[in-house]
C-alpha positions in Angstrom: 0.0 0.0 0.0 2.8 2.7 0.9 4.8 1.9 -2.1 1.4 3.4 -4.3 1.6 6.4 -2.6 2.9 9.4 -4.2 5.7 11.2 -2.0 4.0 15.0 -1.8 6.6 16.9 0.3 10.4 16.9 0.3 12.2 16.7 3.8 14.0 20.0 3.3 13.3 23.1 1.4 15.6 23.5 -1.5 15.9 26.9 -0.7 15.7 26.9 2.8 16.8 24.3 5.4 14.9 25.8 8.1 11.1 25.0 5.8 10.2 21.9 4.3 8.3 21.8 1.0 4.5 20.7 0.2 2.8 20.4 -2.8 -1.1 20.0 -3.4 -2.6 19.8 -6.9 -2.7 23.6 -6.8 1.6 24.1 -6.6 3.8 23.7 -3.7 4.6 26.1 -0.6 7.4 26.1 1.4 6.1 24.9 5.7 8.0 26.1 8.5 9.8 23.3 9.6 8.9 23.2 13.4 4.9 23.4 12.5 2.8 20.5 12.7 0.2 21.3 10.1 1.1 21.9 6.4 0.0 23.0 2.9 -3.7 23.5 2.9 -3.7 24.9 6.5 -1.3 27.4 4.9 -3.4 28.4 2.4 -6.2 28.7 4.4 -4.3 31.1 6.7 -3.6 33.1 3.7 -7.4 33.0 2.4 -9.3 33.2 5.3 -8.6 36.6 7.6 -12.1 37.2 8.7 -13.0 36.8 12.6 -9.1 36.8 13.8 -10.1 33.8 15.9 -8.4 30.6 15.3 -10.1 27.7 15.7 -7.9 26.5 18.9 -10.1 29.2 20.8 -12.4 26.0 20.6 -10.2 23.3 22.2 -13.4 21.1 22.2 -13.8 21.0 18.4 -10.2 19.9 18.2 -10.7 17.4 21.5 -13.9 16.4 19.3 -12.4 16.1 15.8 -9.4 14.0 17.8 -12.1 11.5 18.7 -13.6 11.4 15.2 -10.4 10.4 13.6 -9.7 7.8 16.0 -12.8 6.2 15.6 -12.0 6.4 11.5 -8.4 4.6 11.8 -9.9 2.2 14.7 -13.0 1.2 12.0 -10.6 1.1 8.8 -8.6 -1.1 11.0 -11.1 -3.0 12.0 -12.4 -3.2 8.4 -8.7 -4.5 7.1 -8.1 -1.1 4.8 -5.5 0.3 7.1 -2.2 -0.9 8.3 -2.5 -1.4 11.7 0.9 0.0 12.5 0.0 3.5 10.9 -3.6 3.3 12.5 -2.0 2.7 15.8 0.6 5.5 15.2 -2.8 7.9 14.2 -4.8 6.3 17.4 -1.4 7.8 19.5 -1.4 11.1 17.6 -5.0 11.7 18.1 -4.5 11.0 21.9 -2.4 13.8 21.8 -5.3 16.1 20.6 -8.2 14.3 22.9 -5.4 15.8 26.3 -5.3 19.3 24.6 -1.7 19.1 23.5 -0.7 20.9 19.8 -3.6 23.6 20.3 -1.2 26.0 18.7 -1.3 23.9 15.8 -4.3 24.1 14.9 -4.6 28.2 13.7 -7.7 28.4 11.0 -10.5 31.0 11.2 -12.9 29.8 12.8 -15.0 31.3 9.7 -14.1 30.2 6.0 -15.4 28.9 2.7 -15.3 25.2 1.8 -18.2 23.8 4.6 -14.9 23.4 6.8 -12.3 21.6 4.6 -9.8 24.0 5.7 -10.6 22.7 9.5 -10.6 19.1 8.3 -7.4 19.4 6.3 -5.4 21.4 9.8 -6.4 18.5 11.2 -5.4 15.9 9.3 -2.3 17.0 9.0 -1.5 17.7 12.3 -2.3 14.3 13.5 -0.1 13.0 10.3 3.1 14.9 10.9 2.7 13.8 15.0 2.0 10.2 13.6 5.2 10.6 12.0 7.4 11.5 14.2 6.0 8.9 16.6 6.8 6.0 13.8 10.6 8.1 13.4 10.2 9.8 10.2 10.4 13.6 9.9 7.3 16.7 9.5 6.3 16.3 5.6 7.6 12.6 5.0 3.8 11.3 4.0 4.9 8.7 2.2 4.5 6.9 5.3 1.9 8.4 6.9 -0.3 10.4 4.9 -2.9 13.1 5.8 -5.2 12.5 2.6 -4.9 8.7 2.0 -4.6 7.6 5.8 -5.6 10.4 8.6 -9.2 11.4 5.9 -9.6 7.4 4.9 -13.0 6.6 4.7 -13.9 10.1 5.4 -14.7 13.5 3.6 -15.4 16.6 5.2 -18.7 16.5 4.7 -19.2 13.8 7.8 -16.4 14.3 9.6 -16.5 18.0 10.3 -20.5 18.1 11.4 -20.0 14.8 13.5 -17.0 17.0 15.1 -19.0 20.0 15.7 -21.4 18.0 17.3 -19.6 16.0 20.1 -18.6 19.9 20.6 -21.5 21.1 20.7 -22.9 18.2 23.0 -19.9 19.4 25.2 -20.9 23.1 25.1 -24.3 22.4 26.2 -23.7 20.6 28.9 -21.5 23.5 30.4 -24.1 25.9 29.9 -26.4 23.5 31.5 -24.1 23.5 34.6 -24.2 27.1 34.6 -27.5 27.6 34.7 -28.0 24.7 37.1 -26.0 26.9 39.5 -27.4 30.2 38.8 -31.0 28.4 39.5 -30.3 26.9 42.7 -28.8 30.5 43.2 -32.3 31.6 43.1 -34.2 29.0 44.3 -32.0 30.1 47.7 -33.3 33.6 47.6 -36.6 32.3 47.2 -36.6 30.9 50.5 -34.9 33.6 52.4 -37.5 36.2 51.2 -40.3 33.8 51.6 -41.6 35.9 54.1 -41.2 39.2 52.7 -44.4 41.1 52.4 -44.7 43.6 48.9 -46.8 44.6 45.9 -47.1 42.4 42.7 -47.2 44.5 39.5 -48.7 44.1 36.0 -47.9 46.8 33.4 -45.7 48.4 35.8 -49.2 49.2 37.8 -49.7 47.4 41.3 -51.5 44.9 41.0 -52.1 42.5 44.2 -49.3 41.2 47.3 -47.1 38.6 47.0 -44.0 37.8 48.7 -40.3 38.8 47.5 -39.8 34.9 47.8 -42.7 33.5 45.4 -40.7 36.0 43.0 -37.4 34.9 43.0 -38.7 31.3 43.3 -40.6 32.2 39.7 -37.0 33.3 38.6 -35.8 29.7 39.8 -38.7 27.6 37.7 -38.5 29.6 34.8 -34.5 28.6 34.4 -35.1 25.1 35.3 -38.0 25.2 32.5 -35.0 25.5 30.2 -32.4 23.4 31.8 -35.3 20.4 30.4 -36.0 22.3 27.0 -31.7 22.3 26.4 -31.1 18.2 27.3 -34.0 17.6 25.0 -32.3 19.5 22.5 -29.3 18.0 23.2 -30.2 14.5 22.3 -31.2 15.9 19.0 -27.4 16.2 17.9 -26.4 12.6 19.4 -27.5 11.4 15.4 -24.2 11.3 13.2 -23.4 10.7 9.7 -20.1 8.9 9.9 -19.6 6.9 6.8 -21.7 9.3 4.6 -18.6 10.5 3.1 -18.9 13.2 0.6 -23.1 13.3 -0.2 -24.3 9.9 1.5 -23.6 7.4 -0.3 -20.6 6.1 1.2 -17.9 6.6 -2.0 -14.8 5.2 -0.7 -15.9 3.4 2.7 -15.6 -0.1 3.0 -18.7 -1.9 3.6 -20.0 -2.0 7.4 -17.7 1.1 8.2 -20.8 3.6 8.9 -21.6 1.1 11.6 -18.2 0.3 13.1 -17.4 4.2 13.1 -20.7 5.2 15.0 -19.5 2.3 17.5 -16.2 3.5 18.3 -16.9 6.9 18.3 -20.0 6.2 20.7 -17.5 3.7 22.8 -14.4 6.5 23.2 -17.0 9.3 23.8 -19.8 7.8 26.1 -22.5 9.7 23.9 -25.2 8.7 23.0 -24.7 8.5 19.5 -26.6 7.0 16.5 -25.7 6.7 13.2 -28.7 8.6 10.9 -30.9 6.2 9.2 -30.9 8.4 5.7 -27.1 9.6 5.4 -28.5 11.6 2.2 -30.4 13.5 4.7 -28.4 14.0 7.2 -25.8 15.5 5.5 -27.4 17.8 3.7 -29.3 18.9 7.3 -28.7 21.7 9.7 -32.3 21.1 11.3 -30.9 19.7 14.6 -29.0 23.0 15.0 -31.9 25.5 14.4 -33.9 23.7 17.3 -30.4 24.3 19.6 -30.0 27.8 18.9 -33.9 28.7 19.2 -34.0 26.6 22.6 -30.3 29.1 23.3 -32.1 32.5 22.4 -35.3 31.0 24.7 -32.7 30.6 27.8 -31.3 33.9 27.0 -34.7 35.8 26.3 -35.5 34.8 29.8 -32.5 35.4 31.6 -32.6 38.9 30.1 -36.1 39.8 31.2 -35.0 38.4 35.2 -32.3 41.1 35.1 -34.9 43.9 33.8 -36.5 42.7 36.9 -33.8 42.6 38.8 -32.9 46.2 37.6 -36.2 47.6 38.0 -36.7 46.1 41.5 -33.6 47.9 42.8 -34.3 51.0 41.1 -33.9 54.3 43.4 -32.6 54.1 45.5 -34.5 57.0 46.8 -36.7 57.8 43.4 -37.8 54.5 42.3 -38.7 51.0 43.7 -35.8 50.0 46.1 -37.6 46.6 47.4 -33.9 44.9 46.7 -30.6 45.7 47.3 -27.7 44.3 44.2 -24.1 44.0 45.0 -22.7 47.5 44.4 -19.7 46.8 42.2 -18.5 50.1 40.7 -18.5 53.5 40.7 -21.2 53.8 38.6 -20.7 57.6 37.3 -17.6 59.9 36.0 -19.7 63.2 37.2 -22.6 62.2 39.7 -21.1 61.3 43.1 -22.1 57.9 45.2 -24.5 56.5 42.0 -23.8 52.9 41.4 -25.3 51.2 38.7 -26.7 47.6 38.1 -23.7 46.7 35.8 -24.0 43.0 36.0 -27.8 42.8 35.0 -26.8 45.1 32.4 -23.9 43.0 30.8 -26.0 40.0 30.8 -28.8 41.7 29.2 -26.3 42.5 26.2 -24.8 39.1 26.1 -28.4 38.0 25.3 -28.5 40.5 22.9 -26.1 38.7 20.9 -27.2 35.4 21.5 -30.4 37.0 19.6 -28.2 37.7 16.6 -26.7 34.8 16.4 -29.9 33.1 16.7 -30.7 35.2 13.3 -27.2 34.1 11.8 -27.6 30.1 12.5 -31.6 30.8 11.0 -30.0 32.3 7.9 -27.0 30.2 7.4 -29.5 26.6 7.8 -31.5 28.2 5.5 -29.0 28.9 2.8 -27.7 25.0 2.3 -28.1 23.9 -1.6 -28.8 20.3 -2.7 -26.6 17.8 -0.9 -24.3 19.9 1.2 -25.1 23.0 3.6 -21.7 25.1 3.2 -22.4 27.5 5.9 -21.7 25.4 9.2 -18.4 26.9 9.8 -20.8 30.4 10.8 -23.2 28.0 12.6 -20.5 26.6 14.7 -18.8 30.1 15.4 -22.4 31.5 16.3 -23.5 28.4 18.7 -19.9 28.0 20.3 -19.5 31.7 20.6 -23.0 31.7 22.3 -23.1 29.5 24.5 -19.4 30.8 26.1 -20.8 33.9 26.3 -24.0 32.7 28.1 -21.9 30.2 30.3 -20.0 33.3 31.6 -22.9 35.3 32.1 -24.5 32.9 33.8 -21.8 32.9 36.5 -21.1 35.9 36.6 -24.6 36.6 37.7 -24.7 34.3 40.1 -21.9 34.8 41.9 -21.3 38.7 41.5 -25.1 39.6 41.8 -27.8 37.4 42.7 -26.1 35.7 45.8 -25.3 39.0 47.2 -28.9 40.5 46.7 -30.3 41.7 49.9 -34.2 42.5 50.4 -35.6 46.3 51.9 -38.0 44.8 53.9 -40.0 47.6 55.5 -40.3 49.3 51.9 -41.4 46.6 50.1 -44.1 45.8 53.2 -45.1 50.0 53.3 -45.8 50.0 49.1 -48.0 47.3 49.8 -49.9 48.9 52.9 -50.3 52.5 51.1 -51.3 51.0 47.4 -54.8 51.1 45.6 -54.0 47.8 44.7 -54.9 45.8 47.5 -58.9 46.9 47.1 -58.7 43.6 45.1 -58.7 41.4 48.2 -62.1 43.5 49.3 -64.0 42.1 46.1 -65.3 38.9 47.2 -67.1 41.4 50.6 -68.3 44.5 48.8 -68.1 43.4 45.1 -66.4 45.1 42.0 -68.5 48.2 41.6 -67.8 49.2 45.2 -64.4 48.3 45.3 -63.7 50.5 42.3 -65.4 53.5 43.8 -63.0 53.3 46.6 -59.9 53.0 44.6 -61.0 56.3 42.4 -61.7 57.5 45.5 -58.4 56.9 46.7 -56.4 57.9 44.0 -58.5 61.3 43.4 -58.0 62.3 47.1 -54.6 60.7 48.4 -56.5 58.6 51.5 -55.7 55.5 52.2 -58.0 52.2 51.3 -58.5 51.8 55.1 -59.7 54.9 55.9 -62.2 55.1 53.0 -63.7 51.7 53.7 -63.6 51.0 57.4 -63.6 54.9 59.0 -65.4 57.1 56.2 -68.0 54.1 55.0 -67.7 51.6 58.1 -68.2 49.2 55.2 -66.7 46.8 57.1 -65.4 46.2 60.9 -61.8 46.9 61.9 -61.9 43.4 62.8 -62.5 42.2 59.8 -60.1 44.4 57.7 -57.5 42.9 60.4 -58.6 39.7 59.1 -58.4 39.8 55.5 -55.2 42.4 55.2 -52.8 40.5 58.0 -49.8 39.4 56.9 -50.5 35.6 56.8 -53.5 36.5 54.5 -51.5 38.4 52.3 -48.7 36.0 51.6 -50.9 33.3 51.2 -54.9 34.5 50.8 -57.7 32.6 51.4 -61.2 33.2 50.2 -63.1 35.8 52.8 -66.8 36.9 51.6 -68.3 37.4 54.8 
């Protein structure tokens, strides 16, 4: 088999000793010597200058695509197309990956053409110039080990780099599931140490009727672990593969049973869940499974957005506006107005949502724009979901632990809003009915007295007794039905 294979790279650069020289079907290039990859990750470096982030910023896409290619050399071993000796030196090399070693190596955008060749390529030729130097031969020597006929055997881009993205991706959620796991219980702790702090609920910004400060930040705690469900549904949605599809889905080049063997492997080295798609055709061509993940994302961050309006609105004031909480004061919060401090860490999350939002738009966009057999445009779709869920990971914690656990509740305000507000008329309903309990709320609000005064001194409606009754503190927080 290796006496077939055509030597593509010279040891030594004839004009240089310190660069060795490649050639593809386009020309040749001279490599740095001491680099691991080699002529196609060189020419994507020159072609694609776009987001300035290499895609090492991602070390579990190249942990990911390290798993992939094992799986390949351990199925085209197992299928008796690959030397084991060279499989074994490629299992080693890609070990080296799977630990995070040679990040440096691995130094394309993170956005180009060519649905991710360029990644595939960086990859296979790091792990076939490590691979070589493991079996003693030097950087560029692929006559031995090569990154085409042995590293991308049984392969194309076209399954490897989606099946790649998506043990990433799996990854990625996971973490942001953590971190919302913590900022939930974060909340679901605030929940009970306000549980018995009396204030005023609010719809459109009016008061509305009491509630505790507790039963709020408990909402905030259900709400998040509404989505922590919604994301490991969503998850399981990218656990289908399409190993073995090679270039369109129909398997050119793989050696029969490989789709199966692959899908094993990969599933055995990874503990995922993984399947192998039942229509390869269709899978390749589909970018369905991300759509539903970025749309269950920009739900997550949607919400997490509005509970910091909240949380900003709550702690308005402090002497002009609500001031039922106290947030962590962090900074100064103004070059020219003395003592303000500003919600800054409800506002950074809100804009990390923000983005979240876009990117939403860009992974819409991108699925949509896939022609015939091949959707070119993952490379933005990965940027946009990996990019988005870091961010949201971060803010998560950063909420958590530089806000929400350091909120503090104004007890006595919160309780005095309720006391003085129009709004709790409502409970007198069920005694004096709607068209009396109006009159004494325009009554209230046109003169400035207080609900009590108009119903139990001015129009003895009802007994002190009774307004004791239906407006203690125990009937507030948790009402029960008085109509008599």
């Amino acid at each position: 088999m290796l006496d077939n294979i055509k030597l593509t790279s010279s040891a030594q650069s004839e004009l240089n000793p310190m660069f060795r020289r490649e050639h593809d079907f386009l020309g040749e290039k001279d490599i740095p010597n001491e680099v691991y990859y080699g002529i196609q990750t060189l020419r994507a470096l020159e072609n694609f200058n776009i987001t300035g982030i290499p895609i090492s910023k991602e070390p579990l896409l190249i942990q990911a695509f390290g798993y992939v290619k094992k799986a390949a050399a351990l199925a085209n071993r197992d299928c008796g197309v690959l030397d084991p000796v060279i499989a074994d030196a490629i299992c080693k090399a890609c070990d080296e990956l799977i630990a995070g070693n040679y990040l440096d190596q691995f130094v394309t955008d993170m956005i180009q053409g060519g649905a991710g060749t360029s990644v595939n390529m960086n990859v296979n030729e790091v792990i076939a110039n490590i691979g070589l130097e493991l079996l003693g031969h030097k950087k560029g020597e692929y006559q031995y080990l090569h990154p085409n006929n042995h590293v991308n055997f049984s392969q194309s881009t076209n399954d490897a780099y989606p099946t790649a993205f998506r043990l990433a991706l799996y990854s990625k959620i996971e973490q942001y599931v953590n971190s919302l796991s913590a900022l939930e219980q974060s909340f679901a702790k605030k929940g009970l140490e306000f549980i018995n702090v009396l204030k005023m609920g609010r719809t459109q910004l009016q008061d509305a009727v009491p509630m505790t400060l507790g039963a709020e930040f408990h909402g905030f705690s259900t709400t998040i672990k509404e989505d922590i469900l919604r994301l490991n549904e969503a998850k399981m949605l990218i656990c289908e593969i399409n190993m073995g599809a090679t270039a369109i889905g129909t398997s050119i080049n793989a050696p029969e049973k490989y789709p199966e063997i692959v899908t094993q492997h990969l599933k055995d080295l990874t503990g995922i869940p993984l399947v192998l798609a039942e229509d390869l055709i269709e899978a390749t061509c589909d970018t369905g499974a991300y759509v539903q993940v970025s749309g269950v994302l920009k739900r997550s961050a949607i919400k997490i957005s509005k509970i910091c309006n909240d949380l900003r609105l709550l702690s308005s004031g402090p002497r002009a506006g609500l001031n039922e909480i106290n947030l962590p004061r962090m900074q100064p919060g103004s070059s020219i107005m003395p003592g303000k401090v500003n919600p800054v860490i409800p506002e950074v999350v809100n804009q990390t949502a923000y983005y979240v939002i876009g990117s939403d738009i860009t992974v819409t966009m991108a699925a949509e724009a896939g022609q015939l057999q091949l959707n070119v445009m993952e490379p933005v779709i990965a940027y946009s979901l990996f990019s988005s869920f870091s961010y949201m990971e971060n803010a998560c914690y950063t909420l958590q632990a530089k806000c929400v656990d350091g909120i503090t509740a104004n007890e006595e305000i919160c309780k005095n809003m309720v006391m003085n507000s129009i709004g709790i008329v409502t409970s007198l309903n069920p005694l004096l009915g709607y068209e009396e309990s109006a009159s004494i709320a325009k009554e209230a609000l046109a003169t400035g007295k207080s609900i009590h005064d108009i119903t139990v001194v001015e129009r003895k409606l009802i007994t002190q007794e009774k307004w004791d009754e239906i407006f203690s503190i125990e009937n507030l927080i948790s009402p029960k039905f008085i109509n008599q």
